[in-house]
Predicted model as a PDB file, atoms N, CA, C, CB and O in Angstrom, pLDDT in the B-factor column:
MODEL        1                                                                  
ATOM      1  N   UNK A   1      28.612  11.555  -0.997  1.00 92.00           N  
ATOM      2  CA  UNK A   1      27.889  10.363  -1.369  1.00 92.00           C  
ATOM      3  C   UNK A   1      27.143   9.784  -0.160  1.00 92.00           C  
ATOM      4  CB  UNK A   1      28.847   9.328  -1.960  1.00 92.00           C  
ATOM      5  O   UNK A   1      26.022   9.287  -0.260  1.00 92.00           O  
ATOM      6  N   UNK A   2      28.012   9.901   1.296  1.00 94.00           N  
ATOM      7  CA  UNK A   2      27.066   9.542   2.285  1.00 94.00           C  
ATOM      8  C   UNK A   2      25.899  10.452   2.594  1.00 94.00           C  
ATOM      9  CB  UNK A   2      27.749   9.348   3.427  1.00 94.00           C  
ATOM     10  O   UNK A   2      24.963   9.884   3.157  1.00 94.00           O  
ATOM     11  N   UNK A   3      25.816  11.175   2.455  1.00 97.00           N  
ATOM     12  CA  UNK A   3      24.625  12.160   2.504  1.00 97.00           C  
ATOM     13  C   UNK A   3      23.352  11.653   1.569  1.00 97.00           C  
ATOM     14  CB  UNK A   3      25.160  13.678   1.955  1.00 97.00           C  
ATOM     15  O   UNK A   3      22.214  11.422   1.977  1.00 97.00           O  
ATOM     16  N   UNK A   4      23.912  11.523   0.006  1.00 96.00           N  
ATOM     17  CA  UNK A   4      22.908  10.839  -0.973  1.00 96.00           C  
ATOM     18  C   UNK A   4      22.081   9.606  -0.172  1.00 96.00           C  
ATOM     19  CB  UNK A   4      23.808  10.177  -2.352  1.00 96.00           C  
ATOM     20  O   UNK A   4      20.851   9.574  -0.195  1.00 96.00           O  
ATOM     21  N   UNK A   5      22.617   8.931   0.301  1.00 97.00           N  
ATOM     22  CA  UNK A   5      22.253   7.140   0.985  1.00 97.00           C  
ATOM     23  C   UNK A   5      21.695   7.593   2.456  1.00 97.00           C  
ATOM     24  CB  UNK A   5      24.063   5.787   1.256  1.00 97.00           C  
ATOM     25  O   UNK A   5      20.879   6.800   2.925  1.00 97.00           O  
ATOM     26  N   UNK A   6      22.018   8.811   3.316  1.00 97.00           N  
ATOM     27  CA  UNK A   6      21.103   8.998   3.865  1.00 97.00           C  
ATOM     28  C   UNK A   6      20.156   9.650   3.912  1.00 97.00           C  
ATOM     29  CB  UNK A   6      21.298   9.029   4.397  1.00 97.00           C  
ATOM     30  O   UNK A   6      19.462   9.851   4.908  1.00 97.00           O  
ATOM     31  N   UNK A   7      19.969  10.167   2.577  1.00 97.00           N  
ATOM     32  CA  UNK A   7      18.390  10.783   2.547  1.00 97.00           C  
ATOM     33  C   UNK A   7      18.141   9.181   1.635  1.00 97.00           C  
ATOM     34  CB  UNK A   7      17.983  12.833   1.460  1.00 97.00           C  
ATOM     35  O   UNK A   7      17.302   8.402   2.088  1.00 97.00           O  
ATOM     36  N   UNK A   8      18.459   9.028   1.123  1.00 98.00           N  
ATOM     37  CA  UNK A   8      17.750   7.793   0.528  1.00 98.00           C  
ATOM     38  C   UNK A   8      17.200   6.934   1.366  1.00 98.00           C  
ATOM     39  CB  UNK A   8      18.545   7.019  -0.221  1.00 98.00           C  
ATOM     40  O   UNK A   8      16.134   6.362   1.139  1.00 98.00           O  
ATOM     41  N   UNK A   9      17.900   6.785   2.405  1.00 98.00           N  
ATOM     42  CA  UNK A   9      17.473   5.892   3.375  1.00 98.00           C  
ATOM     43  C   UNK A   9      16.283   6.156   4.347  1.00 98.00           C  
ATOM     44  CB  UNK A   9      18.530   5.673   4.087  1.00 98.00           C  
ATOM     45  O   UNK A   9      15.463   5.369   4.820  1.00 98.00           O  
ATOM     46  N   UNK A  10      16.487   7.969   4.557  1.00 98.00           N  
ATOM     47  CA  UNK A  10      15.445   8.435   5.063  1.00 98.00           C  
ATOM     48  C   UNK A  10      14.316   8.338   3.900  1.00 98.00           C  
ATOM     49  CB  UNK A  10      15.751   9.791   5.614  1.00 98.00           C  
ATOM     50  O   UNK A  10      13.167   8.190   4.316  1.00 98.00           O  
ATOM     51  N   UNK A  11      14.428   8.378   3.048  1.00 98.00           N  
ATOM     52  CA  UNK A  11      12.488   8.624   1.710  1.00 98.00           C  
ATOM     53  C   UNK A  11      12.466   6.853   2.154  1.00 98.00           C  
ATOM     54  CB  UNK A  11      12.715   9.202  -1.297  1.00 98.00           C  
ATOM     55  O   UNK A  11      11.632   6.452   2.966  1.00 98.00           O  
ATOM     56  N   UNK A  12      13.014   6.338   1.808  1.00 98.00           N  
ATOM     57  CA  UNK A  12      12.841   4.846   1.910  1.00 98.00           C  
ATOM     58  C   UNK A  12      11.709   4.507   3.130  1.00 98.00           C  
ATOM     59  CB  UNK A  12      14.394   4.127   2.259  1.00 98.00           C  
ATOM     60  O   UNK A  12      10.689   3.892   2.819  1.00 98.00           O  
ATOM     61  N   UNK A  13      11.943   4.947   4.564  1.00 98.00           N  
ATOM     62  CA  UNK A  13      11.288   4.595   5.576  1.00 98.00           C  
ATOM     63  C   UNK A  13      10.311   5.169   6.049  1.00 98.00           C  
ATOM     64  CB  UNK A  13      11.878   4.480   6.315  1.00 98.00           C  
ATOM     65  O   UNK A  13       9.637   4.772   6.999  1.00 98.00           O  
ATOM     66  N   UNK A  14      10.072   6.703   5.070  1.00 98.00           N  
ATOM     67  CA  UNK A  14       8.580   7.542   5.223  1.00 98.00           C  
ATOM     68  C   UNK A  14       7.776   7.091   4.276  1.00 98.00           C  
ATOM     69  CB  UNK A  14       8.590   9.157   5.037  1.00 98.00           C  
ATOM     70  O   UNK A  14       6.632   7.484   4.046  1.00 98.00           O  
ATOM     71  N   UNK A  15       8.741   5.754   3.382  1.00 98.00           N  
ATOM     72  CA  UNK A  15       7.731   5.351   2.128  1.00 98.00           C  
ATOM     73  C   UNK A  15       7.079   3.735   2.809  1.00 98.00           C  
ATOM     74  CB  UNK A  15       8.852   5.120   0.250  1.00 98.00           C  
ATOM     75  O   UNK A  15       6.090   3.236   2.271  1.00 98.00           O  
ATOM     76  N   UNK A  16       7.608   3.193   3.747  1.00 98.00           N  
ATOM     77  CA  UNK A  16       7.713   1.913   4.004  1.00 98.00           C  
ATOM     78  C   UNK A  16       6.493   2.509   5.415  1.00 98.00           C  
ATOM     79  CB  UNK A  16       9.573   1.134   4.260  1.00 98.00           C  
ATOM     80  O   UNK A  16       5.524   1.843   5.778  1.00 98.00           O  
ATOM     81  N   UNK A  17       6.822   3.660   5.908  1.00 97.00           N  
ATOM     82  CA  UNK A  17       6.254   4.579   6.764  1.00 97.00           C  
ATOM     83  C   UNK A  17       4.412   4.312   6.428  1.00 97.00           C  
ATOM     84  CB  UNK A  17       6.974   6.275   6.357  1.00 97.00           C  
ATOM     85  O   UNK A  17       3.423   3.789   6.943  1.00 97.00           O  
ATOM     86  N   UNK A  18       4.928   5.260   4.926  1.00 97.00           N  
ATOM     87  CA  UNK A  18       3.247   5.691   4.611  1.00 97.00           C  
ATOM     88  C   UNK A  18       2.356   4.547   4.315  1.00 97.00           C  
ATOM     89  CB  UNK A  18       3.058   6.682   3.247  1.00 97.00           C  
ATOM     90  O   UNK A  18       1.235   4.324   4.773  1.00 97.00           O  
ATOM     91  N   UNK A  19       3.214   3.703   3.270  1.00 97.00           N  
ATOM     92  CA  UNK A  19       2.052   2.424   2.735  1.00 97.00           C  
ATOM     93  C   UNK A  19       1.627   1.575   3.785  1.00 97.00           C  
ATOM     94  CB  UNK A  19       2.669   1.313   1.604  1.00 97.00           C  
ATOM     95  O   UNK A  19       0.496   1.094   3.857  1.00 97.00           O  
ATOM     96  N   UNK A  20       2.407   1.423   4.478  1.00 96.00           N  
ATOM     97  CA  UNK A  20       1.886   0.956   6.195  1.00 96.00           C  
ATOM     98  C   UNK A  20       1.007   1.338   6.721  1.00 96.00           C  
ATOM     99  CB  UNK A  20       2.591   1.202   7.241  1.00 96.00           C  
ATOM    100  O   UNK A  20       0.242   0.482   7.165  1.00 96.00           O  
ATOM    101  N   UNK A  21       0.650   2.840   6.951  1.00 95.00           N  
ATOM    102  CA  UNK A  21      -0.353   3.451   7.231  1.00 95.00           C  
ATOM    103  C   UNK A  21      -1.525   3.567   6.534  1.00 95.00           C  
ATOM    104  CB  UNK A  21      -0.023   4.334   7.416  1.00 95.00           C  
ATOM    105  O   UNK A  21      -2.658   3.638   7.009  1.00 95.00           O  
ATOM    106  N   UNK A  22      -1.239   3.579   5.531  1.00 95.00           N  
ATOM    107  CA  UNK A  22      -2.635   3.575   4.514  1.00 95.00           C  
ATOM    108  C   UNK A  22      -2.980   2.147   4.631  1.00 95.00           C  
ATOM    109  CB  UNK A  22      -2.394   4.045   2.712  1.00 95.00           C  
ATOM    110  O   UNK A  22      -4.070   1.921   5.157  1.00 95.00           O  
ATOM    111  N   UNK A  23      -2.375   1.277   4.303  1.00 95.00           N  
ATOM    112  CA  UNK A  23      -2.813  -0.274   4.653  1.00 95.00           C  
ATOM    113  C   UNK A  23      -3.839  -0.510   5.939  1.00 95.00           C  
ATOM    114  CB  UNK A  23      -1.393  -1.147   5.024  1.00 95.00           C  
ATOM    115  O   UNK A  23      -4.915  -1.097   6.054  1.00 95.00           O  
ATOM    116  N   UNK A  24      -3.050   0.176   6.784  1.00 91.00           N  
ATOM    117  CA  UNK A  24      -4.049   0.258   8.338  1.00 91.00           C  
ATOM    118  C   UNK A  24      -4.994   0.502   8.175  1.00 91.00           C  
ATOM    119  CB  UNK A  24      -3.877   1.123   9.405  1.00 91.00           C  
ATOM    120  O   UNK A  24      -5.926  -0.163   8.629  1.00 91.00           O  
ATOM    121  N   UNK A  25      -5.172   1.763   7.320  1.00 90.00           N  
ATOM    122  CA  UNK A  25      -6.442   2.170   7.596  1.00 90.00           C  
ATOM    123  C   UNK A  25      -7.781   1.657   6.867  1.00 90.00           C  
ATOM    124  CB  UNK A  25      -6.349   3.433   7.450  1.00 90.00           C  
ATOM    125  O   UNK A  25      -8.934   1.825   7.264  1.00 90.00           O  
ATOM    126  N   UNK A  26      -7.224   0.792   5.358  1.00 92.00           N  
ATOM    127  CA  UNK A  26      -7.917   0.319   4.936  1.00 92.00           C  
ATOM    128  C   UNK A  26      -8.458  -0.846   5.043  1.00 92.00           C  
ATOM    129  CB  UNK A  26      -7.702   0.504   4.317  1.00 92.00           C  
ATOM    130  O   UNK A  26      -9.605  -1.102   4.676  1.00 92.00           O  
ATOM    131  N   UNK A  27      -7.746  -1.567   5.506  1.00 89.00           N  
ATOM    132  CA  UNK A  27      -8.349  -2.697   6.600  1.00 89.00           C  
ATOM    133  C   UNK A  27      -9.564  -2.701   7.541  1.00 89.00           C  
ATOM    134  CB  UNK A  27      -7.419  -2.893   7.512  1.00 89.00           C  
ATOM    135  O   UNK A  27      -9.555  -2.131   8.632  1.00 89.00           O  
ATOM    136  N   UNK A  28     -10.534  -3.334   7.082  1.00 87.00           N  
ATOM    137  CA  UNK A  28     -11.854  -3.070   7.693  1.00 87.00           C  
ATOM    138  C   UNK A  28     -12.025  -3.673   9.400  1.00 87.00           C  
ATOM    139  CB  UNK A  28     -12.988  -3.847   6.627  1.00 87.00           C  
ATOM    140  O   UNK A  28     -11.218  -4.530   9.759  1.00 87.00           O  
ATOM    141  N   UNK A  29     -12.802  -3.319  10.126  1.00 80.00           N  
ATOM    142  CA  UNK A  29     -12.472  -3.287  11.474  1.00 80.00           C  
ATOM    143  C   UNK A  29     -13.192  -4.700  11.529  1.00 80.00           C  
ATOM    144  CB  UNK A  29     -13.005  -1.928  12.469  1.00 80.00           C  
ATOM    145  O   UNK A  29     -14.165  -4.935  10.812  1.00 80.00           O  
ATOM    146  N   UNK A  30     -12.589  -5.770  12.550  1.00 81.00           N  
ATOM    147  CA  UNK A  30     -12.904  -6.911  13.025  1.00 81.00           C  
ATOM    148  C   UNK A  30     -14.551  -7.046  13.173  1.00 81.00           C  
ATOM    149  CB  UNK A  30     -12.132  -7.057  14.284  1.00 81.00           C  
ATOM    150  O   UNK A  30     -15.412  -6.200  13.416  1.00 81.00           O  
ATOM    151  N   UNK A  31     -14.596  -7.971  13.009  1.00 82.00           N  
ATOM    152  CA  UNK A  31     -16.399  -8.649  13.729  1.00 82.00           C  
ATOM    153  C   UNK A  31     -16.307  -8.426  14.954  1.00 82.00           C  
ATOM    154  CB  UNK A  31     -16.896 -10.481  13.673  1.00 82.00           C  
ATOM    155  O   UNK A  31     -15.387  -8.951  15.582  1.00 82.00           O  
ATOM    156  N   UNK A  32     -17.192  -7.636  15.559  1.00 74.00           N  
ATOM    157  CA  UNK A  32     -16.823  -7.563  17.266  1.00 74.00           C  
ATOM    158  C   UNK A  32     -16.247  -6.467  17.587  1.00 74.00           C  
ATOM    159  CB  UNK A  32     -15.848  -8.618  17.851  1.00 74.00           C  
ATOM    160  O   UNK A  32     -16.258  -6.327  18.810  1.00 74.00           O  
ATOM    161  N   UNK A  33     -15.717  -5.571  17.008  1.00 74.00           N  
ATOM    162  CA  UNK A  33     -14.731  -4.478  17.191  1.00 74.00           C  
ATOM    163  C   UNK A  33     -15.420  -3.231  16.777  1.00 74.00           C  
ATOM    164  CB  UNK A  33     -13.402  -4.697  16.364  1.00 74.00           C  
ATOM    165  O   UNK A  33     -14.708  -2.270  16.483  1.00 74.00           O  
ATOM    166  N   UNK A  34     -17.091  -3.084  16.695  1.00 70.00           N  
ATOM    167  CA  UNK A  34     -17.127  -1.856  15.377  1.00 70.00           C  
ATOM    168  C   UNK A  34     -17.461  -0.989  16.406  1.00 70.00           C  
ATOM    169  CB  UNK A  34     -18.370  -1.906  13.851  1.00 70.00           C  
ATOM    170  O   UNK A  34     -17.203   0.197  16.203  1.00 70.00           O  
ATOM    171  N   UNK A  35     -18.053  -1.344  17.629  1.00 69.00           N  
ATOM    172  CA  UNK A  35     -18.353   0.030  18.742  1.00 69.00           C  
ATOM    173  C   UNK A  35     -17.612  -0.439  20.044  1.00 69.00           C  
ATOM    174  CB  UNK A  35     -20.269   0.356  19.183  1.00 69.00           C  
ATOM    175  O   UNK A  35     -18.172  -1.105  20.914  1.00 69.00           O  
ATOM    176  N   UNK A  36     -16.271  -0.023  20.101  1.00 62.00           N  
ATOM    177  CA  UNK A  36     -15.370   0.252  21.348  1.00 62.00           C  
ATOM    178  C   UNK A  36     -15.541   0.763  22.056  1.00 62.00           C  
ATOM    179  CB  UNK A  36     -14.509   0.629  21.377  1.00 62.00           C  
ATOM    180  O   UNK A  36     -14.948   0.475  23.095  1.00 62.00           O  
ATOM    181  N   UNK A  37     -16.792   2.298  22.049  1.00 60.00           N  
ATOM    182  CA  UNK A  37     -16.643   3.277  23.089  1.00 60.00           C  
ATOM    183  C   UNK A  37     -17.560   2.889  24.115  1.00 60.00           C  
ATOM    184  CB  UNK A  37     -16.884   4.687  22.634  1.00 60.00           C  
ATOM    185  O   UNK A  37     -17.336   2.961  25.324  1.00 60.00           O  
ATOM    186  N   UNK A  38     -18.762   2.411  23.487  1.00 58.00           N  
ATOM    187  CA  UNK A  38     -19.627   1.870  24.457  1.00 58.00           C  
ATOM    188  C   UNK A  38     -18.406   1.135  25.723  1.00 58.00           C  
ATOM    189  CB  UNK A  38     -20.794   0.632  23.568  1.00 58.00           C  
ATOM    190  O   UNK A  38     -18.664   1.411  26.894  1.00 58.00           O  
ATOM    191  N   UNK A  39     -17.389   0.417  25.507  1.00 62.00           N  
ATOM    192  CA  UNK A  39     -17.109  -0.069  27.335  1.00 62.00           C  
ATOM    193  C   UNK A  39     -16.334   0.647  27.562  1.00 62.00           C  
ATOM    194  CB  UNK A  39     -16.540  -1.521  27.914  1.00 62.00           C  
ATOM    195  O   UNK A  39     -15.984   0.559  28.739  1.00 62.00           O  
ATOM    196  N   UNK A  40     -15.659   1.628  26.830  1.00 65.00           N  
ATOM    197  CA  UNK A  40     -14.473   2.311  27.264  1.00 65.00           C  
ATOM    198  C   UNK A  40     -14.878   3.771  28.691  1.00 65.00           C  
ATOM    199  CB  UNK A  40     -13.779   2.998  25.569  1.00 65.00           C  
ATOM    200  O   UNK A  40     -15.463   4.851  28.609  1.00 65.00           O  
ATOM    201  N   UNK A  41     -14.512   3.370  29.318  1.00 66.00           N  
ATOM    202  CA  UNK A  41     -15.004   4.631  30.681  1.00 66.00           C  
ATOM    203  C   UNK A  41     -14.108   5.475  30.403  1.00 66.00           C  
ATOM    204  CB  UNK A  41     -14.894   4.259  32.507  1.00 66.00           C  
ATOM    205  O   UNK A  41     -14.158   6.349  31.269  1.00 66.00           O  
ATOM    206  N   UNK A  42     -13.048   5.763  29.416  1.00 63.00           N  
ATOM    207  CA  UNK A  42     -12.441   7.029  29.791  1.00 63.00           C  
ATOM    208  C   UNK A  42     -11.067   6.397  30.782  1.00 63.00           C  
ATOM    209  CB  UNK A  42     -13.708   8.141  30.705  1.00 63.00           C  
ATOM    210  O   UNK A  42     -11.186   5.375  31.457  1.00 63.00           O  
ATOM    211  N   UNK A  43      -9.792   7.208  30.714  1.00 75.00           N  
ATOM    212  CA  UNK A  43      -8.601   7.253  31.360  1.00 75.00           C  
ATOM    213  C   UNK A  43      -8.337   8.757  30.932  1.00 75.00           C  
ATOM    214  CB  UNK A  43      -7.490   6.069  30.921  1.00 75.00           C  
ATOM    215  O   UNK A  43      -9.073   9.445  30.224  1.00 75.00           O  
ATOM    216  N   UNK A  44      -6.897   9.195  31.626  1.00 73.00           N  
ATOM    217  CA  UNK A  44      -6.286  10.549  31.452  1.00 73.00           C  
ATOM    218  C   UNK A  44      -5.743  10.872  30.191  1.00 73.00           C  
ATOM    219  CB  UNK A  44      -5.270  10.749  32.347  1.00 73.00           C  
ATOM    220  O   UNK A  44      -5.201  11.958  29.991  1.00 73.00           O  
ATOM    221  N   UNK A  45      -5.871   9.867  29.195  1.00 75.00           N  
ATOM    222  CA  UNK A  45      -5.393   9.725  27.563  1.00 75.00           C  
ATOM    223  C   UNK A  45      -6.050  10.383  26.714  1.00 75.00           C  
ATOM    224  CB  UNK A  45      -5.463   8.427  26.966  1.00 75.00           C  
ATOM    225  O   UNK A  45      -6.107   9.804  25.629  1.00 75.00           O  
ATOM    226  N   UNK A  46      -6.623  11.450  26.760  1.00 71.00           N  
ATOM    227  CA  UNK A  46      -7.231  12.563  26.292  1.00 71.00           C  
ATOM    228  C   UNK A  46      -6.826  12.498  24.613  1.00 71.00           C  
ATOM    229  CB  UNK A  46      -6.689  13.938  27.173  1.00 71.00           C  
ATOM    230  O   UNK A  46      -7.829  12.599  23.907  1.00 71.00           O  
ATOM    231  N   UNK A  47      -5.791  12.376  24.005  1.00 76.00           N  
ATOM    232  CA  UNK A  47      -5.934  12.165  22.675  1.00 76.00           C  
ATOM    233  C   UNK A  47      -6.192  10.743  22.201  1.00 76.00           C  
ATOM    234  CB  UNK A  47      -4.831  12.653  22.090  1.00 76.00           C  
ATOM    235  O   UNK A  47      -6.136  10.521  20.991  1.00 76.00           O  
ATOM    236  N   UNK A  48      -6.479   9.734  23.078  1.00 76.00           N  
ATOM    237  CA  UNK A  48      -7.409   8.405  22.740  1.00 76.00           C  
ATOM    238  C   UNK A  48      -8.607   8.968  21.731  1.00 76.00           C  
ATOM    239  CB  UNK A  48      -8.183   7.656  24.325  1.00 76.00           C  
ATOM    240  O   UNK A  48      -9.424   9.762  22.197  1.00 76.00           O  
ATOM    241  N   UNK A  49      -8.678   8.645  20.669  1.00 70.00           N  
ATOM    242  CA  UNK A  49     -10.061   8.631  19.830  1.00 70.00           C  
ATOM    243  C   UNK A  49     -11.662   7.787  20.410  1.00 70.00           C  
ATOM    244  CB  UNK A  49      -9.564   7.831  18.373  1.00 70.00           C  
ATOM    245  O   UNK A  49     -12.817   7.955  20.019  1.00 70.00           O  
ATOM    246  N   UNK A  50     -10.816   6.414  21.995  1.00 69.00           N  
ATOM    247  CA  UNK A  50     -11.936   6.297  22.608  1.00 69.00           C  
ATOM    248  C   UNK A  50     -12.625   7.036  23.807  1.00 69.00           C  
ATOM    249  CB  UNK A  50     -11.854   5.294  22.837  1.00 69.00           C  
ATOM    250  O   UNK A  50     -13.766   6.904  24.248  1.00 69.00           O  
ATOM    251  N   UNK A  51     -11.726   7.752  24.155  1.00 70.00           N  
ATOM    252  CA  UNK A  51     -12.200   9.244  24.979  1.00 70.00           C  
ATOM    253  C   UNK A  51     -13.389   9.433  25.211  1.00 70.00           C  
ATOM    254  CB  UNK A  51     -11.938  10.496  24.340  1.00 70.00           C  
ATOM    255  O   UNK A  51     -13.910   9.848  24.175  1.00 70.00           O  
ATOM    256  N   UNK A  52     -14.149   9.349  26.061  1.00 67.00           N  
ATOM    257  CA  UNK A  52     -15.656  10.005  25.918  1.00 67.00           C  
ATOM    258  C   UNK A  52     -15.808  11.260  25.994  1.00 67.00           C  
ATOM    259  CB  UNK A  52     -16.562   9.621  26.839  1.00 67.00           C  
ATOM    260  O   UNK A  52     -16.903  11.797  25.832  1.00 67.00           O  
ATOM    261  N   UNK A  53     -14.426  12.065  26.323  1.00 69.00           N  
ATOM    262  CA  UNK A  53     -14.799  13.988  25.730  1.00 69.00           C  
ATOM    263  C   UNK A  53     -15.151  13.896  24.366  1.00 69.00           C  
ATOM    264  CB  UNK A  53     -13.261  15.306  25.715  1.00 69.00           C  
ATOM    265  O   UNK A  53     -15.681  14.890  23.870  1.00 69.00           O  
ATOM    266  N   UNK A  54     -14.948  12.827  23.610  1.00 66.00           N  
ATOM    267  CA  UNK A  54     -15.206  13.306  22.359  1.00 66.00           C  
ATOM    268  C   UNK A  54     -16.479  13.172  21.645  1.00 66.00           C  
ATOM    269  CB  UNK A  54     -14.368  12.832  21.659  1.00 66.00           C  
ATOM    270  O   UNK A  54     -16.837  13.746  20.616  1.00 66.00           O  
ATOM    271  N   UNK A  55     -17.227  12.136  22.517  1.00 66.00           N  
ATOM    272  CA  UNK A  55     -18.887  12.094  22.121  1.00 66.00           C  
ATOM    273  C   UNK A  55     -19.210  13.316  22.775  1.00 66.00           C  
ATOM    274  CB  UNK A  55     -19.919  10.703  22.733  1.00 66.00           C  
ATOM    275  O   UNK A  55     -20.387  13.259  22.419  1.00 66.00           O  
ATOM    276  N   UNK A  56     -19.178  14.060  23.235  1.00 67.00           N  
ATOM    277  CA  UNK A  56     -19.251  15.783  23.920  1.00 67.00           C  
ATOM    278  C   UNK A  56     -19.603  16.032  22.488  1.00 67.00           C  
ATOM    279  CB  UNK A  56     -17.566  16.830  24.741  1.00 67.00           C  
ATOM    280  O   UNK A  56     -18.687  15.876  21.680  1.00 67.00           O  
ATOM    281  N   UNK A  57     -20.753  16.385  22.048  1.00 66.00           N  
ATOM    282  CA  UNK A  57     -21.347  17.594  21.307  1.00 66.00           C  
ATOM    283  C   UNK A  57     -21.697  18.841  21.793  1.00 66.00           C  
ATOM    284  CB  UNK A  57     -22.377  17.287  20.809  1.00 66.00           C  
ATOM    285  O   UNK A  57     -22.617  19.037  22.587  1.00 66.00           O  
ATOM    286  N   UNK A  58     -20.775  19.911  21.197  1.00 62.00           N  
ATOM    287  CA  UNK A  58     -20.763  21.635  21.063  1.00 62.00           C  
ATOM    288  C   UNK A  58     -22.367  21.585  20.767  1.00 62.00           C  
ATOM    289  CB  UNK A  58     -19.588  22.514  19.535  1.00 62.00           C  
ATOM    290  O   UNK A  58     -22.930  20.643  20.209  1.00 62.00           O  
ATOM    291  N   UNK A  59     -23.090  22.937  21.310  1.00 61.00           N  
ATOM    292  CA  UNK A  59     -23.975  23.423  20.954  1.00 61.00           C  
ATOM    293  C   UNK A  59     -23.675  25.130  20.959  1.00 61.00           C  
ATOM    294  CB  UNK A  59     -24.996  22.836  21.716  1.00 61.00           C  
ATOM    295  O   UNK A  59     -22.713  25.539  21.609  1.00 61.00           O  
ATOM    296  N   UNK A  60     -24.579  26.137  20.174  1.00 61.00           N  
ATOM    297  CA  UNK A  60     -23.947  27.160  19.602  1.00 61.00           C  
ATOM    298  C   UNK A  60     -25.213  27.944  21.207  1.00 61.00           C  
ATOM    299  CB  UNK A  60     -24.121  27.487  17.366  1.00 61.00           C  
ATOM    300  O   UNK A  60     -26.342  27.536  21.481  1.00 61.00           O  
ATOM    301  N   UNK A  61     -24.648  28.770  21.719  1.00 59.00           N  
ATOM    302  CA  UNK A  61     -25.917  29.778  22.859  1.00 59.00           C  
ATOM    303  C   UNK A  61     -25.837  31.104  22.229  1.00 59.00           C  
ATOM    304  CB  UNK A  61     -25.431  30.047  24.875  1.00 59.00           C  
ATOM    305  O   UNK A  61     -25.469  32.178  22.703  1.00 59.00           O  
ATOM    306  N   UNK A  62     -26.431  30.670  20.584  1.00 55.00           N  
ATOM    307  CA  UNK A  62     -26.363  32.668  20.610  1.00 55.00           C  
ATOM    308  C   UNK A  62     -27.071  33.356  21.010  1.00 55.00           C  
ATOM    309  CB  UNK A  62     -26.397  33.458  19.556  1.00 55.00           C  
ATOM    310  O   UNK A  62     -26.864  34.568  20.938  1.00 55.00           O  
TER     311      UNK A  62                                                      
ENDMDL                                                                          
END                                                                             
């Protein structure tokens, strides 16, 4: 029975988890907030989404 209550407990907090997350994301971004990268110079945080490797556009040299 303790096993039952801890997976229950675990779905419970990937559910309290997810709607949290989806909430985030649907929340529209502040007045003032819509272009971050423009001041952001970059740090060693490479999976930052404000990263400037990531305005880096690939081009193909065939």
């Amino acid at each position: 029975m303790q096993v039952f209550y801890a997976i229950l407990f675990g779905v419970v907090l990937g559910g309290i988890y997810a709607g949290l997350y989806y909430m985030n994301h649907k929340t529209p971004v502040p007045k003032g907030c819509e272009n971050l990268k423009a001041d952001c110079e970059g740090c060693k945080v490479t999976s930052c989404e404000m990263h400037p490797s990531h305005n880096i556009k690939e081009t193909n040299h065939d």
